[in-house]
MITITOR-621547 format. One record per residue (C-alpha): z, x, y. Coordinates in Angstrom, 2 decimals. Layout:
# MITITOR-621547
@c3 Z c1 X c2 Y
...
//
This chain:
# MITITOR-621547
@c3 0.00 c1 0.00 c2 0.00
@c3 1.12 c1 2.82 c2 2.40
@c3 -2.07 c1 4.47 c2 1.80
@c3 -4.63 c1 1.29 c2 2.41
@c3 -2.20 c1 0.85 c2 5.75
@c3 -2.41 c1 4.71 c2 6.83
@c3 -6.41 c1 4.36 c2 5.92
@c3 -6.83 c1 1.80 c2 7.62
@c3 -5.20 c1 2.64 c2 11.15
@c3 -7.04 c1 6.32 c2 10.55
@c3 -10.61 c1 4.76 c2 10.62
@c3 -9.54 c1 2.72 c2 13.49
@c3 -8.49 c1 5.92 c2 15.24
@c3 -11.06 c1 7.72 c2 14.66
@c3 -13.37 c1 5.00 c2 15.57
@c3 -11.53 c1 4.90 c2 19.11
@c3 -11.91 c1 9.06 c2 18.97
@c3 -15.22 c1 8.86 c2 19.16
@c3 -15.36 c1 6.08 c2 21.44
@c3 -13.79 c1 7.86 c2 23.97
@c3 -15.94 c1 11.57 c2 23.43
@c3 -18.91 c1 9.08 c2 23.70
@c3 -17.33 c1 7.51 c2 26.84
@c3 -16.39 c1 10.78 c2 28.70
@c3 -20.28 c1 12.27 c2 27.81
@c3 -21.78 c1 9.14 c2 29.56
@c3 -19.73 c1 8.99 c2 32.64
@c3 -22.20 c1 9.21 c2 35.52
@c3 -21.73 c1 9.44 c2 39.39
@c3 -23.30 c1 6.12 c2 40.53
@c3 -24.91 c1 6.09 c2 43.80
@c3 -22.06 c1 4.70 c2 46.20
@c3 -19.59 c1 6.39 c2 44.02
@c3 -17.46 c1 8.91 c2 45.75
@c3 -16.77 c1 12.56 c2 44.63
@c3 -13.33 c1 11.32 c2 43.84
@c3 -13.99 c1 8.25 c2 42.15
@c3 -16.17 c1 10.12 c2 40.17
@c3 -14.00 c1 13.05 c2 39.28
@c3 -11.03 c1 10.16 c2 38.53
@c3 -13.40 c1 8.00 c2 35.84
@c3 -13.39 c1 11.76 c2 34.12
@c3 -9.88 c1 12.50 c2 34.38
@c3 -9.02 c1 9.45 c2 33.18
@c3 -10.85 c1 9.13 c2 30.12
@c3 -9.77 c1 12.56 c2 29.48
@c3 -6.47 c1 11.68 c2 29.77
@c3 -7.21 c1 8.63 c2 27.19
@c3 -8.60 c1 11.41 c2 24.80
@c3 -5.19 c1 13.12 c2 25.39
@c3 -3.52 c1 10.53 c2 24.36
@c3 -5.15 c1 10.15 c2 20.50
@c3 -4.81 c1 13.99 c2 20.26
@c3 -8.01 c1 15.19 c2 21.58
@c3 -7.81 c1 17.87 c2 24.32
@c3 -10.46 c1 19.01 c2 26.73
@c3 -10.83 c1 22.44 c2 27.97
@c3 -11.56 c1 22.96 c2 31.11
@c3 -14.67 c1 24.32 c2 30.87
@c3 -16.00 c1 21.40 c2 28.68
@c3 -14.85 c1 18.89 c2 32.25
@c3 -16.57 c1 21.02 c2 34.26
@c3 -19.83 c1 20.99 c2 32.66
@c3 -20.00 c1 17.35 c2 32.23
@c3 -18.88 c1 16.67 c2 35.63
@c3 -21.55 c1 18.64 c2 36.92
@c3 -24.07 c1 17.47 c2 34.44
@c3 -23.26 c1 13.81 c2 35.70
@c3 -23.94 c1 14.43 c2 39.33
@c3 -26.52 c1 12.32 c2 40.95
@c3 -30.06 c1 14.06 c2 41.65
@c3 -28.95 c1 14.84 c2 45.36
@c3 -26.49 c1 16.79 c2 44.00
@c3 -28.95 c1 19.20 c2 41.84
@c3 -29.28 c1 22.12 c2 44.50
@c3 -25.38 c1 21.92 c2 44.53
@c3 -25.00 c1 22.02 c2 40.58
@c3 -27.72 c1 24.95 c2 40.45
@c3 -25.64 c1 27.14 c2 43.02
@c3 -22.36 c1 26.51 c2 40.67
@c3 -24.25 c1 27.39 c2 37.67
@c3 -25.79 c1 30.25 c2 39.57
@c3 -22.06 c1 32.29 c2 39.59
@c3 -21.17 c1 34.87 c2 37.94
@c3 -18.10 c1 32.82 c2 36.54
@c3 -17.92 c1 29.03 c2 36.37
@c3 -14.79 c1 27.53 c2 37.97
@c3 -12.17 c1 25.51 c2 36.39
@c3 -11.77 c1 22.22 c2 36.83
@c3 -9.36 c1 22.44 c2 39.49
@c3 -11.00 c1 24.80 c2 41.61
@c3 -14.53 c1 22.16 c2 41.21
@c3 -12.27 c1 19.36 c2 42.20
@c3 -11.92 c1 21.01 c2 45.09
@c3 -15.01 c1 21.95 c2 45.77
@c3 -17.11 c1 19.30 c2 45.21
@c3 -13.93 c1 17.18 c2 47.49
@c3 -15.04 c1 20.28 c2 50.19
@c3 -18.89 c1 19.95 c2 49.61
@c3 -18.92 c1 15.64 c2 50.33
@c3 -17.18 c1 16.52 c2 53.30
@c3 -19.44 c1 18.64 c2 54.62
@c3 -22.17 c1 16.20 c2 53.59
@c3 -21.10 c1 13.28 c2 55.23
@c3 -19.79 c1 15.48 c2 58.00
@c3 -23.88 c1 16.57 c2 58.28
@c3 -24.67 c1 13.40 c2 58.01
@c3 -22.70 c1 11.60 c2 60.48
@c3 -21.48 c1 9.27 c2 58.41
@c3 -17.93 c1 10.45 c2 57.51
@c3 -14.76 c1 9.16 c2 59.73
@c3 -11.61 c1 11.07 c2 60.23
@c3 -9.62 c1 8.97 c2 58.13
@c3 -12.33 c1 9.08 c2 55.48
@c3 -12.25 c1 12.84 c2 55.92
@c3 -8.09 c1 13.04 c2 55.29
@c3 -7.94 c1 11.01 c2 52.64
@c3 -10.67 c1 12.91 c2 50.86
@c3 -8.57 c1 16.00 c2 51.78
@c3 -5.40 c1 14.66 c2 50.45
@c3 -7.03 c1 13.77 c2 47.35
@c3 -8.40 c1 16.71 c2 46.76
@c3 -4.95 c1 18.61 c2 47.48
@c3 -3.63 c1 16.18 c2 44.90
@c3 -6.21 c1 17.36 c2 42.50
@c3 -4.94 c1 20.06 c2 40.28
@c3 -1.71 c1 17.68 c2 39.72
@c3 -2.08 c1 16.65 c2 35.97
@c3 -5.18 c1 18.41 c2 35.09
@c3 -3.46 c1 21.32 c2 33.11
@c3 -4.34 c1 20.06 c2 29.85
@c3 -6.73 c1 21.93 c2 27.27
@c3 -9.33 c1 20.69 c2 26.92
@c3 -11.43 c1 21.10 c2 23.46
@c3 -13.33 c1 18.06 c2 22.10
@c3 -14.48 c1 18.44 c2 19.01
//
């Protein structure tokens, strides 16, 4: 009996598993979306992976973050792939937070609230992202 139960609840779980690697590969900035709703639909379904055991280095979130930019965003994900060293996920928090600034700044259509916020968001950034990260 224990073992139809524990069989059971496994396929279940590993159903959800692989729900949730599926999930986090086809998160997408949408146009209208900002850099930190983005960057939060990521977080949290990494967090969700977290939470049925899966973790999910760093370098795994940044690649998918940057793979899910929107097509404006291309000459930005070349010069991040262009380094010498790809930065964590922290550090491209904070960087893409930086680079919509400066876009909507160019662009005249960013507000100084809008601007603060997005700065206090991304100082808030690297506050529970220090889990590993391997999916697999």
């Amino acid at each position: 009996m224990w073992k139809t139960l524990k069989d059971l609840y496994q396929n279940k779980s590993d159903q959800r598993k692989l729900a949730l690697k599926d999930k986090l590969w086809k998160i997408k900035c949408e146009k209208g979306d900002t850099i930190s709703t983005y960057l939060n639909k990521l977080t949290t379904c990494r967090d969700e992976l977290g939470s049925v055991g899966i973790t999910t280095v760093d370098d795994y979130m940044v690649s998918i973050s940057l793979l899910g930019l929107l097509k404006s965003w291309h000459s930005y994900q070349d010069s991040v792939n262009g380094r010498e060293k790809m930065p964590d996920w922290e550090r491209l928090w904070s960087d893409l937070m930086q680079e919509e600034i400066r876009r909507s700044t160019r662009d005249g259509s960013s507000s100084k609230q809008d601007d603060e916020e997005n700065l206090a968001l991304a100082s808030k950034a690297g506050k529970g992202k220090g889990k590993a990260l391997s999916v697999g």
